[in-house]
KOLLUM-916364 format. One record per residue: x, y, z of N, C-alpha, C in turn. Coordinates in steps of 0.2 Angstrom, whole numbers, plus 5000, padded with zeros to 4 digits. Each point is the difference from the previous one (the first is absolute). Layout:
<rs>
XYZXYZXYZ;...
</rs>
This chain:
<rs>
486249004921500250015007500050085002;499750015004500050095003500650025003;500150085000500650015003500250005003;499349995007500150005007500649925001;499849954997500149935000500750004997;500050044996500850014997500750015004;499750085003500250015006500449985006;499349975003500149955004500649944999;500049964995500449954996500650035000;500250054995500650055000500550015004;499650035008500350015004500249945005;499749954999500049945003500849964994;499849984997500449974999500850074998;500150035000500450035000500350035007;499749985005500350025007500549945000;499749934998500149915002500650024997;500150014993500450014997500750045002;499950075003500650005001500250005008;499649985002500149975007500549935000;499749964994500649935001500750014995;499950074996500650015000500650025002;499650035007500350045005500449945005;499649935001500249945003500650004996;500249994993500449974997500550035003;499950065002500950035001500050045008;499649945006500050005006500849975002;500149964996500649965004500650025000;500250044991500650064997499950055006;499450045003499750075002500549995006;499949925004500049995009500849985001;500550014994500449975003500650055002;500050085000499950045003499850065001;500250065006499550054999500150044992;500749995000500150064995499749964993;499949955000499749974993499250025000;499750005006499350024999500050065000;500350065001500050055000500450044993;500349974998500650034993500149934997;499549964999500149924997501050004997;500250025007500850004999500350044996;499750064997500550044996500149974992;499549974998500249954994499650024995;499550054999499450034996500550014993;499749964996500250044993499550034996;500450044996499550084995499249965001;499949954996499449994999499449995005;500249975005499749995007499850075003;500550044999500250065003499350054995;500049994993499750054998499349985002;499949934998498950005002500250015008;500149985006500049995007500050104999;500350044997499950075000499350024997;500049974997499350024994499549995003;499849935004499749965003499750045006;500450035002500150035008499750074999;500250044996499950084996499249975001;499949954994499150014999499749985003;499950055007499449965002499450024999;499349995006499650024999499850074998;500550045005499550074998500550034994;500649974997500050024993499449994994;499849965003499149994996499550034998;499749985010499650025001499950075003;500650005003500150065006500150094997;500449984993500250064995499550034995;499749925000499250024994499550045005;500149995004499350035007500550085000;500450014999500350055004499950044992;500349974995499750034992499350014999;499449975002499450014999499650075005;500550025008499750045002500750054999;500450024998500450055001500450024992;499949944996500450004994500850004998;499850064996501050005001500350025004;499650035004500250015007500649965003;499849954999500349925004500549994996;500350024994500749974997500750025003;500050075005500650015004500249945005;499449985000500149975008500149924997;500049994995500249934995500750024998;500250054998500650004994500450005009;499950045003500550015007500049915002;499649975001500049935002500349954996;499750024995500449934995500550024997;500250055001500550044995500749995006;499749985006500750015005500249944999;499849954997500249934998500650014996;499850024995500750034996500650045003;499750065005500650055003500349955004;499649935005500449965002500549944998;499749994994500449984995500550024999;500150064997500650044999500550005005;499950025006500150025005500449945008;499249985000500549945007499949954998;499649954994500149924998500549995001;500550024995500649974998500450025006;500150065005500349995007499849955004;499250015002499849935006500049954998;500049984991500149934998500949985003;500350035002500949985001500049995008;499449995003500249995007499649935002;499949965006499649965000499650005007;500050085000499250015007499149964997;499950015005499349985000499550035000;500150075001499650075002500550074999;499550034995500250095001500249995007;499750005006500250025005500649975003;500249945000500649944999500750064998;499850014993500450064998500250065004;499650025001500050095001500449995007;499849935004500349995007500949995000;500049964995500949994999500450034997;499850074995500350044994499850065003;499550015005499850065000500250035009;499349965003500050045005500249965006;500149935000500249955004499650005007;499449995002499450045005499449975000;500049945004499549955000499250024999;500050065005499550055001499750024992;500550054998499850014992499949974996;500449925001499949924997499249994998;499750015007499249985001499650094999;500450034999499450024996500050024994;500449994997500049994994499749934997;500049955004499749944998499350025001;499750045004499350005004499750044993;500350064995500050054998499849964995;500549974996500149944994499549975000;499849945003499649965002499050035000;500050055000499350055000499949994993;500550024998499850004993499749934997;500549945001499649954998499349975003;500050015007499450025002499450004996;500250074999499550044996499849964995;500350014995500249954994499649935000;500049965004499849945005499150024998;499850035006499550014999499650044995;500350044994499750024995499949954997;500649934999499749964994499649955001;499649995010499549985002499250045000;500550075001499250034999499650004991;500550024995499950004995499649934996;500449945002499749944998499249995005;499950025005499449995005499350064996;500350064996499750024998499849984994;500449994996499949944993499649985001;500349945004499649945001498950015004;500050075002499350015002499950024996;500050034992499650024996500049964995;500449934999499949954997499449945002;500350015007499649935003499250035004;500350045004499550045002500249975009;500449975001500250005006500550075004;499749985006500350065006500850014999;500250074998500750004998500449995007;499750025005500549985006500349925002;499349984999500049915000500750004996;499850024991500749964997500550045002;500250055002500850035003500249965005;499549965004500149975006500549944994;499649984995499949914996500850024994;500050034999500650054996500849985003;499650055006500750035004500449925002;499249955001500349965002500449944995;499949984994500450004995500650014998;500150065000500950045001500349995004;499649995008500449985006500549934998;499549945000500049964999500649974995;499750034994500749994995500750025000;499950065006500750045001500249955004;499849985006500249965006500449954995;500049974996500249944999500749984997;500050064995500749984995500650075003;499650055000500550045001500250044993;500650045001500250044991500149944997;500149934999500049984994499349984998;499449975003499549994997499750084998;500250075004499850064997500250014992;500649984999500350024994499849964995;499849925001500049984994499249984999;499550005004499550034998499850074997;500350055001500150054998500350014992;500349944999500450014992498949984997;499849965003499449984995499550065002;499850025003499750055001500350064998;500550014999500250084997499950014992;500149904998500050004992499250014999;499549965002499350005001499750085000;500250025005499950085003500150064995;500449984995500050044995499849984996;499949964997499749994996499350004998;499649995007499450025001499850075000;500450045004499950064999500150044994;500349974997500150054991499449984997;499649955000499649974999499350045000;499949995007499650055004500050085000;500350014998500250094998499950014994;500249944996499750024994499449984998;499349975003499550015002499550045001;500550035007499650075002500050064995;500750004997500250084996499549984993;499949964999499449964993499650075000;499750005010499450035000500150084996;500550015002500350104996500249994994;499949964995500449974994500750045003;500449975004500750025001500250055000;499550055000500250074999499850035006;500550065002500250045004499450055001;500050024991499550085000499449974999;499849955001499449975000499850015007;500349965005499949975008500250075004;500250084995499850045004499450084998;499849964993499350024999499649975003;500049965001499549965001500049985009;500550055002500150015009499650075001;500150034994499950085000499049995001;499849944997499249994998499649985007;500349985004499949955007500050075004;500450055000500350075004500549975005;500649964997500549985003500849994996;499750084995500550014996501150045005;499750015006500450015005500549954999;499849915001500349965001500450004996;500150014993500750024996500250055000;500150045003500650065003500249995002;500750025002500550015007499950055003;499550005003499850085005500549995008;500549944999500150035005500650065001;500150035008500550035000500849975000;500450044998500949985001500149965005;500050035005500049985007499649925002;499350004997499849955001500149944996;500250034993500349934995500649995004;500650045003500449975003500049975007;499650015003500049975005499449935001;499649994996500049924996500549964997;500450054994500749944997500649995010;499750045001500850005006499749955004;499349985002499849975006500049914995;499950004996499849944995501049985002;500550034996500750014999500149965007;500250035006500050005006499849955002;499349985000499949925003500249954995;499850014997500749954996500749985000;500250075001500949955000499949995008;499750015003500049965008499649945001;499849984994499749954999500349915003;500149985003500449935003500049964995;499350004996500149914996500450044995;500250034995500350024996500850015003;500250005004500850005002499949935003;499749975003500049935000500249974995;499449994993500249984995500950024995;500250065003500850024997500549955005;499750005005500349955005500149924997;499449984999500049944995500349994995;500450064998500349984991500449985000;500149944993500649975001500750064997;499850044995500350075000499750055002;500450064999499950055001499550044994;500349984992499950024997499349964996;500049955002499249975001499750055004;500150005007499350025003500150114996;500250014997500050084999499549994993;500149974996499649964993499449985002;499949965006499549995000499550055003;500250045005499550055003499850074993;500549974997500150074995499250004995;500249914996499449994994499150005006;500149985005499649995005499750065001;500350055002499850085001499650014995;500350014991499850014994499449975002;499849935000499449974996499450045009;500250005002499850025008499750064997;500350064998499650074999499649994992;500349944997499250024994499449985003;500149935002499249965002499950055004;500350035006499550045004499850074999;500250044994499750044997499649984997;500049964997499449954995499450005005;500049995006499749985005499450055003;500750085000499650065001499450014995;500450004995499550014993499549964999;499949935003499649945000499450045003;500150035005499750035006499450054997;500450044992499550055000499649984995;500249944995499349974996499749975004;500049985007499549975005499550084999;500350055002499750065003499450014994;500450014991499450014996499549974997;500249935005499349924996499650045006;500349995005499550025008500350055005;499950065000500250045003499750005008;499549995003499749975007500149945004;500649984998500449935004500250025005;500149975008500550005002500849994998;500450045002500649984995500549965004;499749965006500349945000499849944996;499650004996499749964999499850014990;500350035000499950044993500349954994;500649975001500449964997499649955000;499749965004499649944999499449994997;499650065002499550024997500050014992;500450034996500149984993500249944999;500349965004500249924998499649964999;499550025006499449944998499450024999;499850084998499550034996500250004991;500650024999500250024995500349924994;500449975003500149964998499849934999;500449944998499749954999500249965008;499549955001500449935003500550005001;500449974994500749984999500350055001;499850074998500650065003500150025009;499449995001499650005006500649955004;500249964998500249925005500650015000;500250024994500950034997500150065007;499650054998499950045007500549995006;499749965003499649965007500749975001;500249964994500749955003500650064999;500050044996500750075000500050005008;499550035002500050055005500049955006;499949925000500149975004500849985001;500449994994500749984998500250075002;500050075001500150055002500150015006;499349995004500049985006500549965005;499849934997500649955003500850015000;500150014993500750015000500250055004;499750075002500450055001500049985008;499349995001499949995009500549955005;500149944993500649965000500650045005;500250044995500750005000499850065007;499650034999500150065007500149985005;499549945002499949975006500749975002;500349984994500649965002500350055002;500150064996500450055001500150055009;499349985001499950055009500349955003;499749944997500449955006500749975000;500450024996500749995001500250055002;499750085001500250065004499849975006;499450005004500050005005500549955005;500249944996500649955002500450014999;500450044996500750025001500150065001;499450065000500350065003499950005008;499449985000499750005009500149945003;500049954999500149945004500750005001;500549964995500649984998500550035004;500050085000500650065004499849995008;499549995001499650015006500149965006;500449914997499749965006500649964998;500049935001500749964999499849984994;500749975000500149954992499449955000;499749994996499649944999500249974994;499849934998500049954995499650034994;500349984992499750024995499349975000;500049965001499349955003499350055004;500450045004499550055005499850054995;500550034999499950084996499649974994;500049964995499449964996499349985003;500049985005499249985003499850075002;500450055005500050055002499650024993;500250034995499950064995499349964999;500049914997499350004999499450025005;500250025005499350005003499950085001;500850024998499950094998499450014995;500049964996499950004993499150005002;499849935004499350035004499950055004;500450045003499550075003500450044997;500550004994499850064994499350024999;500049924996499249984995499350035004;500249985008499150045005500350085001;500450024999500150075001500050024994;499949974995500050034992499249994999;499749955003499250014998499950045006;500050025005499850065004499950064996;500950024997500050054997499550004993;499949974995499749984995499250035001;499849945007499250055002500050075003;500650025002499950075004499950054995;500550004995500250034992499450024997;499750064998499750034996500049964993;500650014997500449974993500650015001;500049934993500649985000500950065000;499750044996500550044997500250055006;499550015005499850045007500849955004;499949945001500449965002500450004999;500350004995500650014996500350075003;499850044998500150095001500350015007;499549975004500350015006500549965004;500449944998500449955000500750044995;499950034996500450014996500450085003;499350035002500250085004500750005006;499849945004500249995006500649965001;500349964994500549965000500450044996;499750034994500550034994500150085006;499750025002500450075000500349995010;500049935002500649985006500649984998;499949944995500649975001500550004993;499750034996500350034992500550045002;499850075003500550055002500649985004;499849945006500649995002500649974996;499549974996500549944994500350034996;499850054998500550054993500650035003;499850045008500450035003500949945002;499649965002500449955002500549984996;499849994990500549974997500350054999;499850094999500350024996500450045006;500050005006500350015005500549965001;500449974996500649975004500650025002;500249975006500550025005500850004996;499949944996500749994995500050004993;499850074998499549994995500249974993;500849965000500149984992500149925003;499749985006499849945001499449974997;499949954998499349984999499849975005;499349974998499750005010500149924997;500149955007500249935000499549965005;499949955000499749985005500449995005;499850005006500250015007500550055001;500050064997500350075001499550044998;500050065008499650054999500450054996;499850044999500150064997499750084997;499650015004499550054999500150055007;500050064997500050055004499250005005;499549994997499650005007500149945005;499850055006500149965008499449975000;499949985009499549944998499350065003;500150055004499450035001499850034995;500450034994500050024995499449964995;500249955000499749924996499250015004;500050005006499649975005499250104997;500450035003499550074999499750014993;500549974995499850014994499549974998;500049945002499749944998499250025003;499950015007499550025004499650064998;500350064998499850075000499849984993;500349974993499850004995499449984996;499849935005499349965000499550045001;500250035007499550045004499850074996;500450034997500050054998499550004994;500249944995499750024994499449985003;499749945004499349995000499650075005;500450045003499950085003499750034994;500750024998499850054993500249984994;500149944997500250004995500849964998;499949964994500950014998500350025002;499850034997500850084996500150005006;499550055004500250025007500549935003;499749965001500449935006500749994995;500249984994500549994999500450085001;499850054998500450055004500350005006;499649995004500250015009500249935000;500049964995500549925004500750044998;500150024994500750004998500250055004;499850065001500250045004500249985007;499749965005500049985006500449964999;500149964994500749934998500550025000;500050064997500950045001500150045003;499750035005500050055008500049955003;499849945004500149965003500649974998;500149964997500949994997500350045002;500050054999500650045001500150035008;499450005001500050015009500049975004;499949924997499949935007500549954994;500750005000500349954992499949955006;500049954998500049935002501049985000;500250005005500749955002500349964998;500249994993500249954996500749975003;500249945000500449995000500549974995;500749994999500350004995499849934994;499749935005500049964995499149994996;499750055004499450004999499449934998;500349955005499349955001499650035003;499649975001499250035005500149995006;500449945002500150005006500650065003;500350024997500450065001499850075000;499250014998499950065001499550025005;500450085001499849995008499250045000;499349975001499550055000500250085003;499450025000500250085003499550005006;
</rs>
């Protein structure tokens, strides 16, 4: 049986597959909002670590990092350690705090603990939400590109056929068919990969000083240096770091735990195994470069799969990068679509029925999925997508966030739900958030979370917001 046939087979019966198991947990999903959104707060460790693990790998940790290792080399590992390394800082840091509340959204948060300001609400959620987006469309553009140097069909056609498959299975169960499809696919997903890697590195017999002579032979002995500068290694780990812990599916999932100390464990081993395969991944990139140095480097990774290897590695390939794909696109799509219904809709208009806000998000859930294939086709590359989703939300709504917790008004109080307590006001919240997106997609980072923080606490100070003493949100008075 040919590849192409394989292929074709593969991707088929493995949509069927978790699409009907996405049916099995329609009925659990719909019996409220907060179960289709935080499958209730009930996640335990193990659920928690593949639905992490699952979600971390997606396509362009594959395909997106080995394309960026074959044209720039170790150029590309700051912007991976900053990325997947913030998995662990997050870990450390907010799991075990956001896993103790029972919001829906970063932004859910930062609105009751922090800045109480409907406005800042939604754009936090607008800021959030970009990133999965982005996210979204990377692991449709990456499978559309796959899937054209496999089969030899139009990779937009399949981003359209892709996207639409995510859509579909997201619509259906919610976080609980996210999370337990994701336990089999997170297991699978490694497995394959270590497989796979050890493979490709066959080609260097495993050695380092091999696959940088023989970089030196091709004249792309460059790509195992770190020529870059200070400045620019940090301002890779910082934009990687940054979009990450502003990340929604990842504080989603803390919201989900059924402890605290679960969801901090789970993000923690998740990080780890996250920054090996995607160094591996860099490094995949540059044995591509010394078999065949004249590739496209979108296309570089798959081009040794199916020139270099066998059929059955070939096929193994194919289904990683497909369970890659699905899984993560899974959880993002669910992820933009529970912001967009509880940050922007829910604050916005009257009470509605758990019933509404569940049909509501599925149909967020389809014009996520058409505004993630927009993005997908418009995108140079995947990692490009990424970069600028990560630029724009991490250097807005990060700054707000750190200033926020560390600014407290009563500061040997801990912060509770439904008590504010943070020294920034709401125009404070509001400017920061605006100036900091705006800024770093201007000039950069560094720059945009400078001028967020600095405008976060000159505005607070300038414009406080009027707290009253018992501090609900109905009791405070805007400015």
């Amino acid at each position: 049986m040919s590849l192409l046939t394989l292929t074709w087979i593969s991707t088929i019966v493995l949509s069927i597959f978790f699409i009907c198991m996405s049916l099995a947990f329609r009925k659990k999903a719909s019996t409220s909002f907060t179960n289709f959104a935080i499958a209730g707060g009930t996640l335990p460790f193990i659920l928690l670590l593949f639905t992490d693990i699952a979600t971390i790998m997606g396509v362009g940790n594959f395909v997106g990092h080995s394309s960026k290792g074959y044209e720039i080399g170790l150029a590309n590992i700051p912007f991976v350690i900053g990325e997947q390394g913030a998995k662990i800082i997050f870990a450390l840091v907010f799991a075990g705090f956001a896993a103790k509340f029972a919001y829906k959204t970063l932004a859910e948060l930062m609105n009751d603990l922090l800045l109480r300001d409907k406005i800042a609400r939604a754009l936090v959620g607008l800021l959030t939400a970009s990133i999965m987006i982005a996210w979204v469309g990377g692991q449709a553009k990456g499978m559309g590109a796959l899937f054209s140097v496999f089969t030899g069909t139009d990779p937009t056609l399949m981003i359209v056929v892709f996207s639409g498959v995510f859509i579909l299975y997201t619509m259906i169960g919610g976080m609980y068919s996210v999370v337990w499809t994701d336990l089999i696919q997170g297991s699978l997903l490694i497995a394959i990969a270590i497989w796979i890697y050890v493979k490709i590195f066959a080609k260097v017999n495993f050695s380092y000083s091999e696959l940088k002579t023989r970089l030196a032979d091709v004249g792309a002995g460059h790509l195992a240096e770190m020529t870059l500068s200070f400045g620019e290694v940090f301002t890779l780990f910082l934009t990687g770091t940054l979009g990450v812990l502003a990340a929604q599916v990842y504080w989603q999932r803390c919201f989900a735990a059924k402890k605290p100390k679960d969801a901090s464990r789970a993000m923690f081993y998740s990080g780890i195994a996250a920054i090996i395969l995607t160094c591996l991944a860099t490094i995949s990139g540059l044995v591509v470069k010394v078999t065949n140095p004249n590739l496209d480097p979108g296309q570089a990774i798959s081009w040794l799969i199916l020139e270099e290897m066998t059929q059955f590695v070939a096929l193994g390939f194919f289904i990683l990068i497909y369970l890659a794909a699905i899984s993560s696109a899974s959880s993002l799509l669910h992820s933009a679509s529970v912001v967009i219904t509880n940050d922007l809709i829910i604050p916005n208009t009257k009470a509605r029925t758990d019933d509404f806000y569940i049909k509501f998000t599925r149909w967020c859930i389809l014009l996520v999925g058409i505004v993630a294939v927009g993005a997908a086709v418009w995108s140079e590359s995947i990692i490009d997508l990424f970069s600028l989703a990560y630029t724009m939300a991490g250097g807005g709504v990060i700054p707000v966030l750190i200033i926020g917790l560390l600014w407290k008004r009563k500061k040997q109080e801990a912060f509770n739900m439904g008590t504010q307590n943070s020294g920034v006001s709401v125009w404070g919240g509001r400017i920061g958030l605006v100036s900091g997106a705006a800024a770093s997609l201007a000039f950069g980072i560094l720059w945009g979370v400078l001028i967020s923080s600095i405008l976060t606490i000159i505005l607070s100070l300038l414009i406080p917001t009027n707290r009253k003493p018992d501090l609900n949100e109905e009791s405070i008075t805007q400015p």
